[in-house]
DSSP file (Angstrom, degrees, kcal/mol; ACC not computed):
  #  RESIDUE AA STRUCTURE BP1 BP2  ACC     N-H-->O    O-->H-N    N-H-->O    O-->H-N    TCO  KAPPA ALPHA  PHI   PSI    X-CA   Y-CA   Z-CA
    1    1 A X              0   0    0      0, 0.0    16,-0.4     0, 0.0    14,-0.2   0.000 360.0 360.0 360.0 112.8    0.0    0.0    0.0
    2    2 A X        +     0   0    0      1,-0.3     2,-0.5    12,-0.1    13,-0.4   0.728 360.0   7.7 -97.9 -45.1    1.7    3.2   -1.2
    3    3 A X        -     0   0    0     11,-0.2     2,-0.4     2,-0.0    -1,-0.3  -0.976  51.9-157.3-149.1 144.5   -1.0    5.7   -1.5
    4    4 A X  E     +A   13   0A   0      9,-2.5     9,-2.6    -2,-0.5     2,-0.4  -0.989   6.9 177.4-114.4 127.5   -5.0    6.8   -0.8
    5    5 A X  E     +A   12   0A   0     -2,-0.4     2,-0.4     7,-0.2     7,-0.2  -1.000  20.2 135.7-129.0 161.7   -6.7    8.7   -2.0
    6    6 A X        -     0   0    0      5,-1.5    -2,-0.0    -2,-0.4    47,-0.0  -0.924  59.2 -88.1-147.6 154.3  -10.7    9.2   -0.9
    7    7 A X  S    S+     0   0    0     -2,-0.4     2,-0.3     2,-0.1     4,-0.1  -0.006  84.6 110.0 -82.8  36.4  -13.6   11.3   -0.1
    8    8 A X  S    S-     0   0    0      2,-0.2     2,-0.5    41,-0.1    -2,-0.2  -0.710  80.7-107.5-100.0 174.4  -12.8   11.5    3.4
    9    9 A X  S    S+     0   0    0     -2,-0.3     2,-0.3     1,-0.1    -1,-0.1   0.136 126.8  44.9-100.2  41.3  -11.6   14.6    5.0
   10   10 A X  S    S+     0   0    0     -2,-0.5    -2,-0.2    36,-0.1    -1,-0.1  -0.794  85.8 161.8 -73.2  95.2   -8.4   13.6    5.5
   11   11 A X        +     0   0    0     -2,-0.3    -5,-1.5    -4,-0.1     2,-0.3   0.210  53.1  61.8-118.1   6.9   -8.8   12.3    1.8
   12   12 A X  E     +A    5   0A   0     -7,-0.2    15,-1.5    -5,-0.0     2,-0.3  -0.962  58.7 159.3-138.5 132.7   -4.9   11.8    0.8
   13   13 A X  E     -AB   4  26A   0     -9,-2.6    -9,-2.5    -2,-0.3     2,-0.2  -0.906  10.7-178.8-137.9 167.1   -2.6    9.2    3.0
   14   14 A X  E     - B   0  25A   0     11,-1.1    11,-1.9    -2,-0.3   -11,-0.2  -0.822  17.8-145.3-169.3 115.8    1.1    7.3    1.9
   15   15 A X        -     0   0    0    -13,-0.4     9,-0.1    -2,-0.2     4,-0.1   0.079  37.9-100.4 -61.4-161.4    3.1    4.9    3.8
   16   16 A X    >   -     0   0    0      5,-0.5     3,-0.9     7,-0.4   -14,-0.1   0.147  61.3-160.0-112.6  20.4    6.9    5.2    3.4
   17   17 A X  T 3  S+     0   0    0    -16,-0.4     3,-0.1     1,-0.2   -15,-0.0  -0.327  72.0  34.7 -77.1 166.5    7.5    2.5    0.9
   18   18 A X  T 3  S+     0   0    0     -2,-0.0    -1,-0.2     1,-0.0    -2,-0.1  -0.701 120.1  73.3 -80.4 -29.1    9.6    0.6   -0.2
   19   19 A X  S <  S-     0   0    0     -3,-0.9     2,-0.4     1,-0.2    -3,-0.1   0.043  72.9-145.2 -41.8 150.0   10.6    1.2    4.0
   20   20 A X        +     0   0    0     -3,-0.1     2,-0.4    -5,-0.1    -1,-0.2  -0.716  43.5 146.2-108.7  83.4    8.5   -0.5    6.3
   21   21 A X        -     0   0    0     -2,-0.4     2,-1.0     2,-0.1    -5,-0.5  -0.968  62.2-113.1-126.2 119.5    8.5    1.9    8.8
   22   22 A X  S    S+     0   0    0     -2,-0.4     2,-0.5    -7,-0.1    -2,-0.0  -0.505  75.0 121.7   1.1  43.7    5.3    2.1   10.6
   23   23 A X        +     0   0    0     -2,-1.0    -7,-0.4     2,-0.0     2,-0.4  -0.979  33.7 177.3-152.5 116.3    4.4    5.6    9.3
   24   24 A X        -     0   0    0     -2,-0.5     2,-0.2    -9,-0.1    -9,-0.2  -0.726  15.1-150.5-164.7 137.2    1.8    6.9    7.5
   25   25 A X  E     -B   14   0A   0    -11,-1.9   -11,-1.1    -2,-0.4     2,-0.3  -0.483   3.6-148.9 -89.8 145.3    1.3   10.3    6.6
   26   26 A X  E     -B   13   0A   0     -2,-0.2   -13,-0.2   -13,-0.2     2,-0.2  -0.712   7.2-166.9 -71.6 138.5   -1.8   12.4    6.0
   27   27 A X        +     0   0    0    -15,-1.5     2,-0.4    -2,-0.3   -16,-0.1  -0.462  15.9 162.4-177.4 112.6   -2.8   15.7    3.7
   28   28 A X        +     0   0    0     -2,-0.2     2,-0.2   -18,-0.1    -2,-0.0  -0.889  16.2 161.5-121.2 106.3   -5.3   17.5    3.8
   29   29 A X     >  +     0   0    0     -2,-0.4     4,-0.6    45,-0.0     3,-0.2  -0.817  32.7  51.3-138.9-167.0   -5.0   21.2    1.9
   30   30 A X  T  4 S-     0   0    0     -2,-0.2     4,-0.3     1,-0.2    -2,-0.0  -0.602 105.3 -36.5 127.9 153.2   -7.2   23.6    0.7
   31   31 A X  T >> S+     0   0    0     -2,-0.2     3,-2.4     2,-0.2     4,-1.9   0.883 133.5  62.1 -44.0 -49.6  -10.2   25.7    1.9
   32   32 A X  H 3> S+     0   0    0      1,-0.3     4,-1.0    -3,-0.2     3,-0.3   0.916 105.6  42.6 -70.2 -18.2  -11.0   22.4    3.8
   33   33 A X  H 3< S+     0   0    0     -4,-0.6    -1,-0.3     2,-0.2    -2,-0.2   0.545 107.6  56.1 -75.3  -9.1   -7.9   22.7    5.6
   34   34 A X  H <4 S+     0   0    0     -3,-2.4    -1,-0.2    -4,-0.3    -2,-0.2   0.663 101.4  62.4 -65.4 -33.3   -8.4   26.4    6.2
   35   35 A X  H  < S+     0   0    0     -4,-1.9     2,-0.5    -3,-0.3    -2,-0.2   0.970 100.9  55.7 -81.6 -26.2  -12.0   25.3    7.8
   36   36 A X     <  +     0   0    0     -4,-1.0    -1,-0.0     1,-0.1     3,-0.0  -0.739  64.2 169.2-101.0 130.6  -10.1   23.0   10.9
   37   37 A X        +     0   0    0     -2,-0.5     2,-0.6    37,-0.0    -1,-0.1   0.527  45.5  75.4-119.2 -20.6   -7.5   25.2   13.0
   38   38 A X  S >> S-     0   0    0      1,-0.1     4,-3.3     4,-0.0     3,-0.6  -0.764  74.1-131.0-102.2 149.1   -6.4   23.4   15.9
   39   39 A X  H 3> S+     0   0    0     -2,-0.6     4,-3.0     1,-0.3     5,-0.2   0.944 107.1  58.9 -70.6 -34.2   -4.0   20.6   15.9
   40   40 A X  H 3> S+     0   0    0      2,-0.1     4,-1.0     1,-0.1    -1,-0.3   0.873 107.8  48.3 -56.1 -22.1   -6.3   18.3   18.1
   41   41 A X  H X> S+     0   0    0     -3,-0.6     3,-2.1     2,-0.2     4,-1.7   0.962 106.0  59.6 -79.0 -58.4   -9.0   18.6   15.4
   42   42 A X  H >X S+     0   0    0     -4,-3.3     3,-2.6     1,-0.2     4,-1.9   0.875 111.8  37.3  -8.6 -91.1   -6.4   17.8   12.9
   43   43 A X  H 3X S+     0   0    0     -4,-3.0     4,-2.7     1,-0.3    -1,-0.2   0.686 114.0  58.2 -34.6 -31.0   -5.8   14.6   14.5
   44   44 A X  H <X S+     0   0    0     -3,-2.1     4,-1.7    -4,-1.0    -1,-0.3   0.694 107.6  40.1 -80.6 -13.1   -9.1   14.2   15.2
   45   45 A X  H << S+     0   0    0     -3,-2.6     4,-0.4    -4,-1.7    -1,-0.2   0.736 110.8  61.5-106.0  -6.5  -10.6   14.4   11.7
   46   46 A X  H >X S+     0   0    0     -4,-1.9     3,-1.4    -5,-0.3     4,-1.3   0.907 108.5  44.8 -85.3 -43.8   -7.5   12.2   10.3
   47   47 A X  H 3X S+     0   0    0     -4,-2.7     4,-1.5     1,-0.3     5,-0.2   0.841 110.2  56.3 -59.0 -23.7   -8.6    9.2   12.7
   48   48 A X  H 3X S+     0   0    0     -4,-1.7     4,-0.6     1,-0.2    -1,-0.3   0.683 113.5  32.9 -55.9 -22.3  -11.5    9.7   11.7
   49   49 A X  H <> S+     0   0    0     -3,-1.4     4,-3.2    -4,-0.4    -2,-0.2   0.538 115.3  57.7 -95.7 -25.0  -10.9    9.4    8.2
   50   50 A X  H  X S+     0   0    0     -4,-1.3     4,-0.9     2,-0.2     6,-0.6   0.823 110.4  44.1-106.2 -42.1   -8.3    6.9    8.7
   51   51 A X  H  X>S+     0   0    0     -4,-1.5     4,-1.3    -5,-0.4     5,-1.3   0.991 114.4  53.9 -73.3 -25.8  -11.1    4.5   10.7
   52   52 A X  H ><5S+     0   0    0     -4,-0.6     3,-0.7    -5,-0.2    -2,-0.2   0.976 107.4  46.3 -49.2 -64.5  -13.6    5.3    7.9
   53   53 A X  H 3<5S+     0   0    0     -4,-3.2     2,-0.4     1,-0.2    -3,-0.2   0.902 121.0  39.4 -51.5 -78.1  -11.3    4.2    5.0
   54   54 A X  H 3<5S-     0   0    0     -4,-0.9    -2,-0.2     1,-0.2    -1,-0.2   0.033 106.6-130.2 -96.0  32.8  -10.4    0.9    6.9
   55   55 A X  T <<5 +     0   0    0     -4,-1.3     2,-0.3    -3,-0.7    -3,-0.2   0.855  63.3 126.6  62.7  43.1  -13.8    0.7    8.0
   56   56 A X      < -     0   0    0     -5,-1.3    -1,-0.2    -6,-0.6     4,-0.0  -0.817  67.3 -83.9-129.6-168.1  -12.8    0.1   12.1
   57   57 A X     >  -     0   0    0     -2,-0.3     4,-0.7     1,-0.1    -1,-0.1  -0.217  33.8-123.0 -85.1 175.7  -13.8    1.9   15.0
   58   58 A X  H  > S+     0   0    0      1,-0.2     4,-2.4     2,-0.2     5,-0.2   0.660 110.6  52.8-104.7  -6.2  -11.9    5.1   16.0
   59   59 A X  H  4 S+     0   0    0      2,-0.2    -1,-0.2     1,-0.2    -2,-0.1   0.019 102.3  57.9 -89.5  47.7  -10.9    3.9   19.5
   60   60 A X  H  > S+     0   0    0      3,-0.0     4,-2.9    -4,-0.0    -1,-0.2   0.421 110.5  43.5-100.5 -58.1   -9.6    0.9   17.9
   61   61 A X  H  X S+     0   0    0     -4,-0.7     4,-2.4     1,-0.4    -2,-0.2   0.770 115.4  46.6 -61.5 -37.0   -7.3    3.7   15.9
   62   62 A X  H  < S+     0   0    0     -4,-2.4    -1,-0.4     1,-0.2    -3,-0.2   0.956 112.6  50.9 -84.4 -38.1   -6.5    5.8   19.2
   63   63 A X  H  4 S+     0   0    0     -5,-0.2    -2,-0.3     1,-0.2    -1,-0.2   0.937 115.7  46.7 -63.4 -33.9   -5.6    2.1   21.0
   64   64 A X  H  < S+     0   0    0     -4,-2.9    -1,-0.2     2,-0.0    -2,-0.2   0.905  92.0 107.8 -63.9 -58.8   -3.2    1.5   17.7
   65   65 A X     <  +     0   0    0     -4,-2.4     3,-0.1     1,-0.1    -3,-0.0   0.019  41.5 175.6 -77.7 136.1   -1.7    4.7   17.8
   66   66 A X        -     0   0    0      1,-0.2     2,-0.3     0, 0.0    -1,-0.1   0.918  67.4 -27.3 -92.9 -28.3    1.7    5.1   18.9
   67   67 A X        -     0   0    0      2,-0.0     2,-0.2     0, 0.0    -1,-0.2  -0.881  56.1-163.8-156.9 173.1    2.7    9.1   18.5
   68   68 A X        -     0   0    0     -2,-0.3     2,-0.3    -3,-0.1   -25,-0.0  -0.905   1.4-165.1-154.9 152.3    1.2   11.4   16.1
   69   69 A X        -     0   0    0     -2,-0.2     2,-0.6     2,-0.0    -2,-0.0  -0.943  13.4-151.1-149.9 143.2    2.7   15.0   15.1
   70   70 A X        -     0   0    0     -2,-0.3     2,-0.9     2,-0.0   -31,-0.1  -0.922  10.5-169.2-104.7 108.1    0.5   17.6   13.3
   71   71 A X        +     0   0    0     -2,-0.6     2,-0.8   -32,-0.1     3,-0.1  -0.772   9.8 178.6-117.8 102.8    1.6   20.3   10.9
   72   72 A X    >   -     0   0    0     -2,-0.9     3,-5.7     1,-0.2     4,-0.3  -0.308   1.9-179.5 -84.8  56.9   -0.7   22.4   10.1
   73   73 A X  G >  S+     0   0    0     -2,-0.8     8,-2.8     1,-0.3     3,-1.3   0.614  82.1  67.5 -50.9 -21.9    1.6   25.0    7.5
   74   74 A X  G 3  S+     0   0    0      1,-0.2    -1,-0.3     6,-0.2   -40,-0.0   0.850 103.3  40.8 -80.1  -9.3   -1.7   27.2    7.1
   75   75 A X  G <  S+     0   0    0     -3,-5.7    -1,-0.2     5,-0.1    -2,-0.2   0.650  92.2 111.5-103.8   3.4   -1.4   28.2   10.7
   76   76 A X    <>  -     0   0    0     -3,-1.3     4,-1.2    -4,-0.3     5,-0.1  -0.305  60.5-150.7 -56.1 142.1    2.5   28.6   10.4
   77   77 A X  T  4 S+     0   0    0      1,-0.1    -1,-0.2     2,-0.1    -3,-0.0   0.702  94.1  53.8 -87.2   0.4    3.2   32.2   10.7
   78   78 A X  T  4 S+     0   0    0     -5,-0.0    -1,-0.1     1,-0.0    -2,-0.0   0.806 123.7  22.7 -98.9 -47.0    6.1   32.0    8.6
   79   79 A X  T >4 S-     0   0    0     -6,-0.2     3,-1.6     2,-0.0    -2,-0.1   0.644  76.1-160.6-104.6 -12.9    4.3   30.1    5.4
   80   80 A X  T 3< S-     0   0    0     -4,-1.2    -6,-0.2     1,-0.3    -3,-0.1   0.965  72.5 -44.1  67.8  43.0    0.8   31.1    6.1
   81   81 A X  T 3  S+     0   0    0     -8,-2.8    -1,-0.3     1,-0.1     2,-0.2   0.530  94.8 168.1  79.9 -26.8   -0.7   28.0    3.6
   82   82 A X    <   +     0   0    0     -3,-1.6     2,-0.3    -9,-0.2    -1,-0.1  -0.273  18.7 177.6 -86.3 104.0    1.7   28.7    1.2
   83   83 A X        -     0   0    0     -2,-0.2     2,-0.3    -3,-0.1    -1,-0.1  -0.726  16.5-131.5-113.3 148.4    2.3   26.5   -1.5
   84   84 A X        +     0   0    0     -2,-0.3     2,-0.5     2,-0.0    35,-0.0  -0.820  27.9 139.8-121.6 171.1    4.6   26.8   -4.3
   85   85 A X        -     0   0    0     -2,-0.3     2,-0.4    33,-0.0    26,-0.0  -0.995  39.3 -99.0-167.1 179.1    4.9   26.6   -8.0
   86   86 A X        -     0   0    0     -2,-0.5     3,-0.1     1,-0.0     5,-0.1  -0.727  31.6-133.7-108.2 134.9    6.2   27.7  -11.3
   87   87 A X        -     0   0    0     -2,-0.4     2,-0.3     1,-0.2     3,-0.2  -0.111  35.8 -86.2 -49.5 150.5    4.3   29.8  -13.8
   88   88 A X  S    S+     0   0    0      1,-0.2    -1,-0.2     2,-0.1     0, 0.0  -0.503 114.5   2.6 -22.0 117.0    4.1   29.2  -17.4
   89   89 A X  S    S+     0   0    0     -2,-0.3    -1,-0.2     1,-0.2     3,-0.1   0.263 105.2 103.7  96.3 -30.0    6.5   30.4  -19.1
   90   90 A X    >>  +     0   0    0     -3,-0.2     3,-1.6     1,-0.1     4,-0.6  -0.314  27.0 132.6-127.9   9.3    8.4   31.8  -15.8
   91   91 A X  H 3> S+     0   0    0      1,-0.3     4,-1.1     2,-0.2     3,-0.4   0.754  71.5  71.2 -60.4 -27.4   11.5   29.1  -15.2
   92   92 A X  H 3> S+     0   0    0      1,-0.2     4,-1.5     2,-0.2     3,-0.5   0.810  83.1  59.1 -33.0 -54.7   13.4   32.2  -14.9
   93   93 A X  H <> S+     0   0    0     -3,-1.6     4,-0.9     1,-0.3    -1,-0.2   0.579 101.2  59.4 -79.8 -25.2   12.1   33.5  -11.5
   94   94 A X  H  X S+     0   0    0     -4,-0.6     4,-0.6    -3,-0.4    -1,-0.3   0.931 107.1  42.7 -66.9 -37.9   13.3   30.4   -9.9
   95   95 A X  H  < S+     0   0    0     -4,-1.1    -2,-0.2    -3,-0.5    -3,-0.1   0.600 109.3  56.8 -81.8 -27.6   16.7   30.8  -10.8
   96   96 A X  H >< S+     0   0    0     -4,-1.5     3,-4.2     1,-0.1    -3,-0.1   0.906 113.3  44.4 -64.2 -61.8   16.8   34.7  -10.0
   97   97 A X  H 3< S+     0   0    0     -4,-0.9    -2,-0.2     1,-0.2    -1,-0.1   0.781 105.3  61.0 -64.0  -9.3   15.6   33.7   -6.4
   98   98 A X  T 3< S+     0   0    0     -4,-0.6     2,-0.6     2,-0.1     9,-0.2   0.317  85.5  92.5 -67.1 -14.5   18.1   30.8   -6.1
   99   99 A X  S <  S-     0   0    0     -3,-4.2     7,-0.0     7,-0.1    32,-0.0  -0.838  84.6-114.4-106.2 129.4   21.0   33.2   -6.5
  100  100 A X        -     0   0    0     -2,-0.6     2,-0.3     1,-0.1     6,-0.2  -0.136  19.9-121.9 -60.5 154.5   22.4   34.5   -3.2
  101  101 A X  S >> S-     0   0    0      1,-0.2     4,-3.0     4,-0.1     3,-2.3  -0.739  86.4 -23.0 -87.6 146.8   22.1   38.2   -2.2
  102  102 A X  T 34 S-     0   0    0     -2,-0.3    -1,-0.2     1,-0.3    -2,-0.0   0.613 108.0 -81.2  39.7  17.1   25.8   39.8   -1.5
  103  103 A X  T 34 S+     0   0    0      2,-0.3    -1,-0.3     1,-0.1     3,-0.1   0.525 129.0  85.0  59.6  16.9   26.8   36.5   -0.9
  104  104 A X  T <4 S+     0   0    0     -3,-2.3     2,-0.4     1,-0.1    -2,-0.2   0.439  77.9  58.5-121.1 -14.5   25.3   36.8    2.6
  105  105 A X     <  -     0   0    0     -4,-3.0     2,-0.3     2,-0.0    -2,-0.3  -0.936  69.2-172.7-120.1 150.9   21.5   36.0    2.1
  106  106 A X        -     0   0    0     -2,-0.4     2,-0.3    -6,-0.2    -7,-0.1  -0.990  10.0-149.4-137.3 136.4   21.1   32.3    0.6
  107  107 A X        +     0   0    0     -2,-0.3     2,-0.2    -9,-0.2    -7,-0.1  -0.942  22.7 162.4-129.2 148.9   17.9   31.3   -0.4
  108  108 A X        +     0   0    0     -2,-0.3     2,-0.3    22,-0.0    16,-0.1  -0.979  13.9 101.6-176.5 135.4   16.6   27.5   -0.3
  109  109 A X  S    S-     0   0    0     -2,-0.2    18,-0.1    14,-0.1    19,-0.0  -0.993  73.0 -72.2 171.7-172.9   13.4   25.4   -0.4
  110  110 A X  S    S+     0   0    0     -2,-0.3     9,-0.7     1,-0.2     3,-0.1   0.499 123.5  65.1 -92.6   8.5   11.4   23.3   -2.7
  111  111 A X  S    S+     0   0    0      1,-0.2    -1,-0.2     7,-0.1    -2,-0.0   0.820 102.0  46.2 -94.9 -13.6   10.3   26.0   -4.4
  112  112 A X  S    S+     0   0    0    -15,-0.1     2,-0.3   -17,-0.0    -1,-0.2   0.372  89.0 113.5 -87.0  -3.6   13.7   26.7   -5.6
  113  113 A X        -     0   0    0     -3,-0.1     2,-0.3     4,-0.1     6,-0.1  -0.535  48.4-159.4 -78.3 158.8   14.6   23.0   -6.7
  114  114 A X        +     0   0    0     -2,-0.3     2,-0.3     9,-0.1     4,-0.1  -0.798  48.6  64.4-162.1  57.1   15.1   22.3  -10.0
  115  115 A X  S    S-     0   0    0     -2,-0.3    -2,-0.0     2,-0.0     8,-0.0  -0.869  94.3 -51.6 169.8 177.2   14.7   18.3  -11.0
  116  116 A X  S    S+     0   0    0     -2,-0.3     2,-1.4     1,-0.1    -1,-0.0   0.551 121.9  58.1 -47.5 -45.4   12.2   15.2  -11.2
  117  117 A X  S    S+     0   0    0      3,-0.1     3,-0.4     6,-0.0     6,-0.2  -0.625  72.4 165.7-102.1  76.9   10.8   15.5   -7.3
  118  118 A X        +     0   0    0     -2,-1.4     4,-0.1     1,-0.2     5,-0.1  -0.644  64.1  29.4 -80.6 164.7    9.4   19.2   -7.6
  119  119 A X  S    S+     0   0    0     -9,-0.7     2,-0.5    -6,-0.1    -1,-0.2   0.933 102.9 128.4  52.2  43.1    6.9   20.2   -4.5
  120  120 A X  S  > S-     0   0    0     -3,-0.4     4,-1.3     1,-0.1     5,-0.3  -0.950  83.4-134.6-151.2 138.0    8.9   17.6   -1.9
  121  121 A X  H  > S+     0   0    0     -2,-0.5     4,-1.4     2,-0.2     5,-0.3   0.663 113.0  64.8 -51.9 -20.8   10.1   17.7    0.7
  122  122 A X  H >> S+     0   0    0      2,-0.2     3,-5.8     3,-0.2     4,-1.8   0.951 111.1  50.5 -27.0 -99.8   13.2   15.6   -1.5
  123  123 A X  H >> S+     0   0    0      1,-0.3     4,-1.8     2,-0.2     3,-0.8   0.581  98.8  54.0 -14.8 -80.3   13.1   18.9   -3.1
  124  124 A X  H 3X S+     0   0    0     -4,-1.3     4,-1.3     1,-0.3    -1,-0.3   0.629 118.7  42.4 -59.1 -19.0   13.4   21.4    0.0
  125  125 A X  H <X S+     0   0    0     -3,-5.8     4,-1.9    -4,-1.4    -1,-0.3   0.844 110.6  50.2 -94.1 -42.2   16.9   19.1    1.0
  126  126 A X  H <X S+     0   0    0     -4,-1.8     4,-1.3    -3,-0.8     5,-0.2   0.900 115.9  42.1 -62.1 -41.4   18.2   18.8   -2.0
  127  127 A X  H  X S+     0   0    0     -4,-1.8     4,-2.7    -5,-0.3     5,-0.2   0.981 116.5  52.1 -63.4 -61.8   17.9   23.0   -2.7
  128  128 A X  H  X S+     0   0    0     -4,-1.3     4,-1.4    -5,-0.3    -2,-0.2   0.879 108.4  48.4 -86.2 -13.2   19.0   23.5    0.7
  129  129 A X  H >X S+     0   0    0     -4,-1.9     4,-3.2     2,-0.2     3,-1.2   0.994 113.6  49.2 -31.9 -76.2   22.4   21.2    0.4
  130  130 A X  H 3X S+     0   0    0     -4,-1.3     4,-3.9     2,-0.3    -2,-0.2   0.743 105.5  53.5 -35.4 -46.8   23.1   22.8   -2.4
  131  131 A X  H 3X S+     0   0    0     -4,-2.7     4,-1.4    -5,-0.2    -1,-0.2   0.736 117.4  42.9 -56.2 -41.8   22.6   26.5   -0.8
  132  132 A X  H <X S+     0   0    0     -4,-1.4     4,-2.5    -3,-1.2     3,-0.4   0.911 106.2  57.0 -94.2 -28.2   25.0   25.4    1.8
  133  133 A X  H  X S+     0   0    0     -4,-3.2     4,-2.3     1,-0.2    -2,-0.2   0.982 113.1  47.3 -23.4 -69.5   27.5   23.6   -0.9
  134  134 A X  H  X S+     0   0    0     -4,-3.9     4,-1.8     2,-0.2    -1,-0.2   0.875 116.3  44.8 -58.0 -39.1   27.4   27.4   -2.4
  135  135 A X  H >X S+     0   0    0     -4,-1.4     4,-1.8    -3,-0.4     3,-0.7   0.981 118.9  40.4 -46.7 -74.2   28.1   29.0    1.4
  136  136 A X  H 3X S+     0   0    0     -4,-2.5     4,-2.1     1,-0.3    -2,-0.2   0.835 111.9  49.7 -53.6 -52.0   30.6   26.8    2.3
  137  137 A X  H >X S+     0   0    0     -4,-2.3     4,-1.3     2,-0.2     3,-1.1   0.813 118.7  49.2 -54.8 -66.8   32.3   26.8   -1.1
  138  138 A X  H << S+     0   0    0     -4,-1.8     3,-0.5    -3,-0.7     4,-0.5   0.887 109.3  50.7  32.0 -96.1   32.0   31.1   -0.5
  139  139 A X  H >< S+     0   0    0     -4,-1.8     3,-1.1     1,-0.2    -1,-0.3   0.775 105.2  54.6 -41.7 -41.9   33.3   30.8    2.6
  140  140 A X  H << S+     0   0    0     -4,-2.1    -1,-0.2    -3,-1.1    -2,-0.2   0.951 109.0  45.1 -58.2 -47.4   36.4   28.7    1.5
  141  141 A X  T 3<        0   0    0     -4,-1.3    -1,-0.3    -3,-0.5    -2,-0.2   0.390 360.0 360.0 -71.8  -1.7   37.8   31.2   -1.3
  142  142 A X    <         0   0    0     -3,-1.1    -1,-0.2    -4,-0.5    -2,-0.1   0.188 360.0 360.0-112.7 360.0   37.3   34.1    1.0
């Protein structure tokens, strides 16, 4: 089982294969993730969803569960919801923001990657390796 997707409101889930690590992730975005704001609701409406798909109770799902962590990026203050992606036309504007200012601001993310895994977290480590490859590399010649 790699991926779900459903009409429940938690409607998109993905283990971690090939791993079999115990894991399985949630994602929810959206207005309908605008409507739920606290991270206990979070949880609450992904076990709900979660006992719905595999059609068990949800105190089966709370006995099961061994930790949970909730990120809710619309209520980050930092990304506000904030998703990213490239324009038509626009390949440019990645590459402008990709280039450090004065060689002292360095800029990094997935929205700044460039390859196959765009919009992943893949992406947002691979961007920011690279961003510090270019510091350090900086730093050395200096």
């Amino acid at each position: 089982l790699g991926f779900l997707f459903s009409d429940a409101s938690v409607p998109t889930w993905w283990t971690q294969l090939p791993a079999k690590t115990p894991l399985l992730t949630g994602w929810l975005a959206g207005p309908r993730a605008e409507t739920l704001s606290g991270n206990a609701s979070l949880l609450d409406q992904a076990l709900h969803s979660l006992a719905y798909l595999f059609n068990v109770s949800y105190s089966y799902l709370q006995e099961q569960l061994g930790a949970s962590q909730v990120v809710n990026w619309a209520a980050n203050p930092f990304s506000r919801g904030a998703y990213t992606y490239v324009a038509v036309n626009d390949s440019s504007a990645r590459q402008q923001l990709g280039e450090p200012l004065q060689n002292t601001l360095f800029f990094a993310g997935e929205a700044l990657y460039n390859g196959p895994a765009i919009g992943t977290v893949e992406a947002a480590l691979v961007s920011g390796t690279n961003a510090a490859k270019i510091l350090l590399e900086d730093a050395q010649t200096e």
